[in-house]
C-alpha positions as CSV (number, residue, x, y, z in Angstrom):
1,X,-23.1,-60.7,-6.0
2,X,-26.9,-61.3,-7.5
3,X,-29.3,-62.0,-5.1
4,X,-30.2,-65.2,-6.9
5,X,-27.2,-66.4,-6.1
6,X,-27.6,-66.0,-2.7
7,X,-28.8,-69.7,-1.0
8,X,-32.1,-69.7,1.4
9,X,-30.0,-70.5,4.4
10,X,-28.0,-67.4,4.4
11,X,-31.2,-65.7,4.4
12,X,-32.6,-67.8,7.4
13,X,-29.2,-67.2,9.4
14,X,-29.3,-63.4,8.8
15,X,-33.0,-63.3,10.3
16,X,-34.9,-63.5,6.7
17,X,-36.9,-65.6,5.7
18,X,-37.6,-67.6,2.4
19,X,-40.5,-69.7,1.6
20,X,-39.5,-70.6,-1.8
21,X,-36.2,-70.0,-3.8
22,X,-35.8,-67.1,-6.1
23,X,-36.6,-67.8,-9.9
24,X,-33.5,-66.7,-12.0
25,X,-33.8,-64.4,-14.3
26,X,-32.8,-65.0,-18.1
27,X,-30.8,-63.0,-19.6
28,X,-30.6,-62.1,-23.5
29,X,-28.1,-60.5,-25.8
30,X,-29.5,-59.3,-28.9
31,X,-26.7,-58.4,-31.1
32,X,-27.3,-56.8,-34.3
33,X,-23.7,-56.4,-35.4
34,X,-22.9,-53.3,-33.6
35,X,-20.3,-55.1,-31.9
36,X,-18.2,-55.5,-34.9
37,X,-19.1,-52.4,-36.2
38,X,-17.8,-49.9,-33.2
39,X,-14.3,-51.4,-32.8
40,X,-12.0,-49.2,-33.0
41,X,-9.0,-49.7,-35.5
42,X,-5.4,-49.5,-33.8
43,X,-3.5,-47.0,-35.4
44,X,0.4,-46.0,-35.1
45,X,0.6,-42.7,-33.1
46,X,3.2,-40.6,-33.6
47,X,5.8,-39.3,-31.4
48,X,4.5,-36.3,-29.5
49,X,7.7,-35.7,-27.5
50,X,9.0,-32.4,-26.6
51,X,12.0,-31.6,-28.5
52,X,13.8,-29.8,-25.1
53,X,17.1,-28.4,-27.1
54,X,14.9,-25.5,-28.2
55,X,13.4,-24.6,-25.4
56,X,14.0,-21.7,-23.0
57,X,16.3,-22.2,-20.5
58,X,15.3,-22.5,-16.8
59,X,18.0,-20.2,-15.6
60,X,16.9,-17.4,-18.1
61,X,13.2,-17.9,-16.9
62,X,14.3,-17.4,-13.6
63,X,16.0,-14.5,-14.3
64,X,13.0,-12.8,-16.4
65,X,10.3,-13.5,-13.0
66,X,13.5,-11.8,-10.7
67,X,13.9,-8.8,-12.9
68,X,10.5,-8.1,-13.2
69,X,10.2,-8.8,-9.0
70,X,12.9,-6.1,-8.3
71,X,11.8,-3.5,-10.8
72,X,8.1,-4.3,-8.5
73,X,10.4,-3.5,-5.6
74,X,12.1,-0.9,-6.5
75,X,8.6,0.8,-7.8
76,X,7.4,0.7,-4.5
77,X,9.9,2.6,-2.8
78,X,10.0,5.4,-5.1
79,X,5.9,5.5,-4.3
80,X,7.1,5.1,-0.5
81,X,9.3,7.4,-1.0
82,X,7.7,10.4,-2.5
83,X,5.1,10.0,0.1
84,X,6.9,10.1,2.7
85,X,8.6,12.8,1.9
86,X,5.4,14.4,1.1
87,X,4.3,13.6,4.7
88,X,8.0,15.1,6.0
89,X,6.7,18.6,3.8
90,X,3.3,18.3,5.6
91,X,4.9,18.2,9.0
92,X,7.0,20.6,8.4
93,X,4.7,23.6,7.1
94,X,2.4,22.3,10.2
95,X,5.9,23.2,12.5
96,X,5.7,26.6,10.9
97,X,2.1,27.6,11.3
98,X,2.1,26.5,15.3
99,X,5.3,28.7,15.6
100,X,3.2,31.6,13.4
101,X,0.1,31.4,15.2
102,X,2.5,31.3,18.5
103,X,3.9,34.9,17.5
104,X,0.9,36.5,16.4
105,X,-0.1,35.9,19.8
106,X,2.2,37.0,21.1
107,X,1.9,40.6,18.7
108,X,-1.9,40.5,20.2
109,X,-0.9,40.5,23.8
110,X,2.0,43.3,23.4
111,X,-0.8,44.8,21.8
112,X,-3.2,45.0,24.2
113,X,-0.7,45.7,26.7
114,X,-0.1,48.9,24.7
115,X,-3.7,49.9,24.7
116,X,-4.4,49.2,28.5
117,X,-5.5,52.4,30.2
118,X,-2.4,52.7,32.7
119,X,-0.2,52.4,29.4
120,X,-2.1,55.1,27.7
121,X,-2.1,57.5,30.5
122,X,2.0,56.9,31.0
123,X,2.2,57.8,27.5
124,X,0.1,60.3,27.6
125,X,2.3,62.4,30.4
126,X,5.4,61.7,28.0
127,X,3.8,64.2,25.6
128,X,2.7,66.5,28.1
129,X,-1.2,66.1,28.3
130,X,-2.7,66.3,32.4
131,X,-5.5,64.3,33.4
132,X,-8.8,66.4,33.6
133,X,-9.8,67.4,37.2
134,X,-13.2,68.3,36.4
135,X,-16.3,67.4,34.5
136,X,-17.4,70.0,32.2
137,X,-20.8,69.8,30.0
138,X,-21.9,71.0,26.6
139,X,-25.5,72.7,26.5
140,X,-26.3,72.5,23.2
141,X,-29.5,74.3,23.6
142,X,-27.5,77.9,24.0
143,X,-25.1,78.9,21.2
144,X,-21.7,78.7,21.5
145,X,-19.4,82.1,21.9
């Protein structure tokens, strides 16, 4: 709605006020002949239909997306697979290098249970050396007979 056509009184009874009424404002078409010139001509369109008989099927669309879903599938557990037997390979050799570390510990304590002085003396009275009762020194400043 244009304000001219708006009367006073709504103005008054909306809280405005109007001292005089509103001139209208003319309004003028100048037409030069474009409005003949820019309609457009109606033409016959052809039929844009899609011919459906040749087509792929929907059942054979499906099928392509599943096939191509499993072989994603089944690509992923091989990867899953070889990995975890990869981890399976890991764990194992870590099984066998506790249990090798465990026996060379072992070796290192028979070891030094061997070369305790007790187990060297034992020994030693198996072959038939004695203990020696007395300290004897070396001059080396006189010569030796």
């Amino acid at each position: 709605m244009a304000l001219t056509e708006i009367a006073p009184s709504q103005f008054v009874a909306s809280g405005y006020s109007v001292s005089a009424p509103l001139p209208t404002p003319a309004r003028t078409i100048r037409d030069f002949g474009i409005a003949q010139k820019t309609r457009a001509a109606l033409k016959l369109v052809p039929d844009l239909s899609v011919d459906n008989s040749a087509s792929v099927d929907n059942g054979k669309f499906i099928m392509i997306i599943a096939s191509i879903f499993v072989a994603g599938l089944l690509a992923l557990l091989a990867i899953n697979t070889s990995l975890t037997s990869g981890a399976f390979t890991m764990e194992n050799m870590k099984l066998k290098l506790a249990a090798m570390n465990d026996q060379r510990d072992a070796t290192l304590n028979q070891l030094a249970a061997y070369a305790s002085p007790d187990q060297l003396a034992a020994h030693a009275k198996k072959l038939g050396m004695s203990a020696q009762e007395s300290n004897n020194f070396v001059n080396v400043a006189e010569p030796q007979p």
